[in-house]
N, C-alpha and C positions, 0 to 999 in steps of 0.2 A: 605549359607553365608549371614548374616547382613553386611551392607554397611552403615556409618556415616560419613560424612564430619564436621571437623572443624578447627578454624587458630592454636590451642593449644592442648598438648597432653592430657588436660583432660578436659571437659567441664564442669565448674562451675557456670552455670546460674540456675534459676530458674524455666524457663519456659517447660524442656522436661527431661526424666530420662533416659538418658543413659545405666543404669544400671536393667532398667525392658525388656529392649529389650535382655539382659545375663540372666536375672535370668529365663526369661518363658520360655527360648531358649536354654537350655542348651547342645543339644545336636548340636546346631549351630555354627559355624565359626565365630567371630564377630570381627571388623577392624573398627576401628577409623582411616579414611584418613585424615592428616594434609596437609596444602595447598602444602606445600614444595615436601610432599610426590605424593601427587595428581599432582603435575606438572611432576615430573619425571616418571609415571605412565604413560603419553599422550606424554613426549617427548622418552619414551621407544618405546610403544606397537602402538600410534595413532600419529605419527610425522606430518600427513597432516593436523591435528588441531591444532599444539601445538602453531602456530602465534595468530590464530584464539583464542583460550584460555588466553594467556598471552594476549592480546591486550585488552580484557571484563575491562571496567572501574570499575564496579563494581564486587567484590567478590561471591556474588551470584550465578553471571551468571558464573563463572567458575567452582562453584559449582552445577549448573544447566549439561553443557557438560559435565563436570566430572563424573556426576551420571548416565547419557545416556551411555558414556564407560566402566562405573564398570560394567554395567549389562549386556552388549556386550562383553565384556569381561571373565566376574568369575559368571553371571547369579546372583540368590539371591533375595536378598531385598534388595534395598533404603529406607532410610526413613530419614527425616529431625530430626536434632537433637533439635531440638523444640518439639518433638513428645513423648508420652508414649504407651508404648508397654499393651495391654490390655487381652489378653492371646496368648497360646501356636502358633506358625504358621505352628504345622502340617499338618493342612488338605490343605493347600496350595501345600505341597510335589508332591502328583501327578498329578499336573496340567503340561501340556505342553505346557500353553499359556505365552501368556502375562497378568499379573494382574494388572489394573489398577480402579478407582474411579470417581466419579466424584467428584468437589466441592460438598460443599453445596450450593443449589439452589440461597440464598442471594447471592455469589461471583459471579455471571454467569454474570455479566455488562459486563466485559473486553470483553470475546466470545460475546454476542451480539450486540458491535460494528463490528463484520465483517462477520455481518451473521451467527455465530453460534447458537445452539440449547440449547448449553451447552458446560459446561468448566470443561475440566479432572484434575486431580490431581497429580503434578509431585511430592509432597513432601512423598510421601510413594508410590512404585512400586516394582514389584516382576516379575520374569521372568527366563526363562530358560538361559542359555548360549551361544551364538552365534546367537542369533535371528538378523537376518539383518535388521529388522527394525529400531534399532539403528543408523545403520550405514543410514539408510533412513533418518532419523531426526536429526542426525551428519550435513549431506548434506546438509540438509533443515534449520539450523544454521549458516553454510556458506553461502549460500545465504542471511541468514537475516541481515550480521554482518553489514550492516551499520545503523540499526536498535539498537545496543547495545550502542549509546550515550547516546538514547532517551526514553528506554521502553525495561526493563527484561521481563515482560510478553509475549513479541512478537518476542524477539529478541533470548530468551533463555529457558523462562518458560512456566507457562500453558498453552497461548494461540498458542505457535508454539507448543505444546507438540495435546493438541487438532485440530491443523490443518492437522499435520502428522499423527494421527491416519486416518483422513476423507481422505488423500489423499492415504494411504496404500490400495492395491487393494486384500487384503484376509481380510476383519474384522472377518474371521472367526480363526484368531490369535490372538485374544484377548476375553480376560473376561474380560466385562466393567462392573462394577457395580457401585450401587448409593453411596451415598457419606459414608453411615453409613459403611461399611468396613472400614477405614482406618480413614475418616476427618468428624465423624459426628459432629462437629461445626463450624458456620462457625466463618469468623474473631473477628463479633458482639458479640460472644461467644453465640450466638442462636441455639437451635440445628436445624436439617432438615425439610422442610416444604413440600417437594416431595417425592413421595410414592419410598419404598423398591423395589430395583429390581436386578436383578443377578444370574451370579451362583454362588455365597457365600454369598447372600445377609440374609442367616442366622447367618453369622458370624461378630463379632464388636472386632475388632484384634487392634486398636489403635488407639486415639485421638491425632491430629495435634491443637497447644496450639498457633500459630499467633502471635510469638514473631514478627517477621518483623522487624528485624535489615536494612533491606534495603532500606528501602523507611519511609520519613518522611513526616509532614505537615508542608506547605509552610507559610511562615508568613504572618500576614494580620490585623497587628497592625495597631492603628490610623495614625503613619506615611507614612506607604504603600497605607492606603485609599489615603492620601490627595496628597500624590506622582501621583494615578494614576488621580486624580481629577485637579492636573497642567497638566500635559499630556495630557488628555483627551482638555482642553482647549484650549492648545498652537496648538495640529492636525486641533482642528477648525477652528482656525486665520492663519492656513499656508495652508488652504485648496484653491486652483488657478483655481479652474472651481465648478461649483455648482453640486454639488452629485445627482443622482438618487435616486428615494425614491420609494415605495412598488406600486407609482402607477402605475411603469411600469410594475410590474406583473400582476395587475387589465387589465390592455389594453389589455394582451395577449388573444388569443382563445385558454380558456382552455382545450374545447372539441378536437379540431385538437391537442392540445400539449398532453394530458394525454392518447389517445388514442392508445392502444399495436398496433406495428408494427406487420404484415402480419409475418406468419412463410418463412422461403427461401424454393423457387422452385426452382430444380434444370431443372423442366423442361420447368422452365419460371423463367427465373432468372429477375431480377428487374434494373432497370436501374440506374446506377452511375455516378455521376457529380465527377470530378475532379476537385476540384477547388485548383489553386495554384498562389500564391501569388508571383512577381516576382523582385526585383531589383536587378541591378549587380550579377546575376543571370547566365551568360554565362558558366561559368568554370565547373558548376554543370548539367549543359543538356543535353548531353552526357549520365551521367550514370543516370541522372533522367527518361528519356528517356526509356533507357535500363530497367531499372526496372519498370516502366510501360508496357514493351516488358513480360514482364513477369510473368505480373499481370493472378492468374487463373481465368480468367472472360471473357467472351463471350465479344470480341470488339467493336458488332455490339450494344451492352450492354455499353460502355464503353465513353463518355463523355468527352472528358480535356477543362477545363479553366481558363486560366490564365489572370493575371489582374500586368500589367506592368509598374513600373512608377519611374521615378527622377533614374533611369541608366547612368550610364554615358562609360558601357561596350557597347560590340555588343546585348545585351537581346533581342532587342526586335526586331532588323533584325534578329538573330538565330531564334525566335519564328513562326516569318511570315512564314519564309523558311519552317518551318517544320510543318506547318498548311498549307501549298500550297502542301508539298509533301504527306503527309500521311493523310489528311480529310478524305480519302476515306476508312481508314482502322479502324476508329470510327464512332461510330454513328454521333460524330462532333468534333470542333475541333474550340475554338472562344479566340483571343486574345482582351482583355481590355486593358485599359491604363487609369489610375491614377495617376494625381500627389501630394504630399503631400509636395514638398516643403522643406522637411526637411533632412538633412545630417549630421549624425556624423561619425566622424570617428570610424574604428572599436575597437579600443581601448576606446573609451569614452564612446561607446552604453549602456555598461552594470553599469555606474554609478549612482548611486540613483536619483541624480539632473536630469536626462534626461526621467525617466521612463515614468512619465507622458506624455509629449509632442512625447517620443517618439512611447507609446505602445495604446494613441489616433491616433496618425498617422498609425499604424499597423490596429486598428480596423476600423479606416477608409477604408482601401485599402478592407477588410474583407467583410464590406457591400455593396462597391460598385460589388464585385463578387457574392452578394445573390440578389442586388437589380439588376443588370443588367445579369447575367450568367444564373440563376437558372431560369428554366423551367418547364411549368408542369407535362411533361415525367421525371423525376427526380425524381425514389423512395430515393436516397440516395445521400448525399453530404459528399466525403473522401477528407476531408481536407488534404493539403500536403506541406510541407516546401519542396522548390526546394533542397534543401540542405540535406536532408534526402538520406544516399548514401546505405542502404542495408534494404531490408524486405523482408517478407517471400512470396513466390510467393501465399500460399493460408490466406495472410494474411484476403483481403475481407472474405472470408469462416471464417476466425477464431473471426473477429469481429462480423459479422452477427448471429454466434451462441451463444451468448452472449443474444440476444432476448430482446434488448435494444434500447432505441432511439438516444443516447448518449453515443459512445463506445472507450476510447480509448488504445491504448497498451503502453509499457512501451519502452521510449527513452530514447536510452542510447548511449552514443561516444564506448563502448566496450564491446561485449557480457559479460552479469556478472555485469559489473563495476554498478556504479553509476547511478542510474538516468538522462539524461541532460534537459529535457523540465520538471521544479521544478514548473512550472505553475498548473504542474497536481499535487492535493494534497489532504488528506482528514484532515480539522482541527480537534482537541482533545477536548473537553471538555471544563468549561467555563473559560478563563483567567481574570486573576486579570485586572483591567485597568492600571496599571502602568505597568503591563508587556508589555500588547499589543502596547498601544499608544507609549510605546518606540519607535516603530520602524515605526510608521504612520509620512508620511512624504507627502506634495503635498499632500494630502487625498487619499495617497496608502501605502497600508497594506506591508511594505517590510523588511521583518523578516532574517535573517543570514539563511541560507542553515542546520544548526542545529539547527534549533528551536523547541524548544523541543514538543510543541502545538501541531505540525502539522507533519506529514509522509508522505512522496512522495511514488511512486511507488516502490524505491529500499528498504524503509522498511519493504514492505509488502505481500515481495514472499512467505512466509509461504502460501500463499491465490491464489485462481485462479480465483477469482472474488472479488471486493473490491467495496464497492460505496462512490464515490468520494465527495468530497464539492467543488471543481474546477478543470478545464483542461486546459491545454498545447494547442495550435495546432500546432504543429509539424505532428504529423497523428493524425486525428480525425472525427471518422465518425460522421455525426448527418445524422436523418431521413429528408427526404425534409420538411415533415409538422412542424415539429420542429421551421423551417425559416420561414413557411409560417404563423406558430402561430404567429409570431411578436416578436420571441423571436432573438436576430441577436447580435453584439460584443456592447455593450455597450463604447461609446469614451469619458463618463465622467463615474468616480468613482460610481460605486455600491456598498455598506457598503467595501471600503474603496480598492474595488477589481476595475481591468478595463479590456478591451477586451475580450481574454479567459477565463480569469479567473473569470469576470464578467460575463461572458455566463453560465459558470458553475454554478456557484452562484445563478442566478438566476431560471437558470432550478430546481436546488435542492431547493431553496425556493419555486418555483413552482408545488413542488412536483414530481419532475422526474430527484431524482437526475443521474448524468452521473456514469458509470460503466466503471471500470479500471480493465484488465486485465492485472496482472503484469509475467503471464506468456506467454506472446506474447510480443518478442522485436520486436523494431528496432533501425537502429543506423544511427547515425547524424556526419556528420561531427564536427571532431572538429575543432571551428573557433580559 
């Protein structure tokens, strides 16, 4: 069975011939799905996507899920109806795999943003019936759906189609070949520049023609120039502390910062600093406590300090108490105190007007726990929000094998949900100046929760590894030498970032950027 999707019963464009995939085919099944029909197809056979599908802003990407079900479903061929059919597809008959492509070598940029080798090719695929890998990369779309505002490649197409292939645990269910099967051109209309390989990589069954009805190019007429060239101005007259400039990467010691961290001994495990930050703080000690109780790590291994200040609860009596009773069940156990002077209410915190003043006073409290806390027995610093109310008991284990200096996992208010610490982020490619300086304010970068540049954690579950351009601390491990390089929270603006997120920033300008695990949660109270 040939499989086509389109929004009309016949498709009259110019760019793919619907009708050579019937004529070479003839002893094949051939089905032109219209959207209408393709809806009632998923709310028939697949009801657990059918929200998931209607909700795709763009048409694409429903035609992306869609195509994954025809083939989980009725087996066949997919191919984009942008495509011409180039001979007969018998010798495909007795295969019992999966048949897929890769791009052409040119297209491989998107995949080599998150570490790929290479990027497959969803617009033509072939496959048996009931293969559950579908239903594997179905799943693996639902995790990505908050991903589909922002980016069909990640959220719907090649690059989660590519990620689900590297995460399925048989690749010996698949026939991968090079791109000359199916898409020997790429968008450029160039043909392949990477050698022939496969089990049919003697066969060239059909050219993919890059109409690209989905995605356009953004304007960047002389009035957009000069739009981002006020904006760019006005961030610098409204900038309220003098910025950081590259020479605080010069200061750093780069030998101690670039240096790979020790593999983990289990039979010498390495010692971890707890450092947590604390105001008004009481309500949460209890189960922060407890989950520390729970932590899989050798105690005598195990460090807490906390750094206390402008409470106006019991914090920092609770804290003593429980440093007089249990010191002896860590290796230590040392309360700081900081004061910053500053109070908003908890409804005000999160308004743009405050960020500044208020996420310098955060990274102030930050430093005084690396500059007064941290020790030399201190292979590791697991940063912690008291407020963090569930993690996985071997979460240190799941961070440490990551084999990074700079680790953190993905916080969210409910397993699944959302992102909540949007600190941790990885930005997109270069933006226009009128887009960005839009949102520079105070001389920080503070962009709407959709912005399309940039992908948090919850975009990025296709991935089990991601390298980040900034972090959150909400959890976050750094290596001790990491602090001890000079690298620590920045409390005036770093290219236009501050605290964590200027930590991050800098480490990846430093060459070591931080690594996001977005398959390791934890979860945060929601305030």
């Amino acid at each position: 069975m040939i499989h086509q999707t389109w929004h009309a019963p016949e498709y009259t464009g110019n760019r793919g011939t619907p009708a050579s995939w019937r004529e070479l085919n003839p002893g094949w099944d051939y089905h032109l799905w219209q959207d209408s029909e393709l809806d009632a197809f998923l709310d028939t056979h697949y009801p657990k996507y059918i929200d998931l599908f209607r909700g795709y802003p763009n048409p694409v990407q429903r035609a992306d899920l869609g195509r994954y079900l025809l083939l989980h479903r009725f087996g066949g061929l997919y191919a984009d109806i942008d495509t011409d059919c180039l001979a007969s597809l018998e010798p495909l008959v007795p295969e019992d795999r999966i048949i897929l492509c890769e791009e052409p070598p040119l297209n491989w940029r998107a995949a080599r943003t998150f570490g790929m080798d290479r990027l497959l090719f969803n617009g033509t695929m072939a496959s048996p019936a009931g293969h559950p890998f579908w239903l594997h990369l179905a799943t693996l779309a639902l995790r990505c759906r908050f991903a589909a505002q922002k980016d069909v490649l990640i959220s719907t197409g090649p690059v989660l189609l590519t990620a689900a292939v590297e995460r399925w645990g048989r690749p010996e269910d698949f026939s991968l070949n090079s791109c000359d099967l199916f898409a020997p051109v790429a968008a450029d209309h160039k043909g392949p520049q990477g050698p022939t390989y496969g089990d049919h990589a003697d066969l060239r069954l059909s050219r993919h023609n890059w109409a690209g009805s989905w995605f356009g190019t953004p304007r960047n007429d002389a009035w957009v120039r000069w739009k981002g060239k006020l904006r760019a101005a006005r961030a610098r007259l409204g900038q309220r502390l003098t910025p950081i400039g590259s020479e605080a990467l010069e200061a750093l010691d780069r030998d101690s910062l670039l240096d790979a961290p020790p593999p983990h001994d289990p039979a010498a495990p390495a010692q971890v600093a707890i450092f947590v930050p604390v105001r008004d703080g009481a309500r949460f000690l209890d189960r922060h406590w407890a989950l520390i109780d729970t932590l899989d790590w050798p105690r005598d291994r195990l460090r807490l300090v906390y750094c206390e200040g402008d409470s106006i609860d019991d914090s920092r009596a609770r804290l003593l108490d429980f440093r007089d009773r249990r010191a002896g069940d860590f290796a230590g156990i040392e309360v700081l105190q900081h004061q910053v002077g500053l109070r908003l209410d908890r409804h005000e915190r999160w308004k743009p007007e405050h960020q500044l003043r208020r996420r310098s006073a955060i990274a102030s409290v930050r430093n005084t726990l690396i500059r007064d806390g941290l020790r030399d027995a201190d292979d590791w610093v697991l940063w912690l929000d008291v407020d963090v109310c569930d993690m996985p008991p071997d979460l240190l284990l799941r961070l440490l094998a990551a084999r990074a200096k700079i680790v953190v996992p993905d916080c969210v208010i409910e397993p699944g949900g959302r992102s909540y610490d949007l600190n941790t982020h990885r930005d997109l490619d270069t933006v226009r100046k009128s887009q960005y300086f839009k949102y520079v304010r105070d001389g920080l970068f503070q962009p709407p929760a959709d912005y399309v540049h940039r992908l948090h954690m919850h975009d990025m579950r296709f991935a089990e590894r991601v390298t980040l351009t900034a972090v959150g601390g909400a959890v976050l491990l750094v290596h001790g030498s990491v602090h001890r390089a000079g690298l620590t929270f920045p409390e005036r603006p770093y290219r236009h970032l501050i605290e964590t997120e200027a930590f991050g920033r800098m480490a990846h300008d430093a060459g070591l950027p931080p690594i996001g695990l977005p398959q390791v949660e934890v979860c945060h109270v929601d305030h």
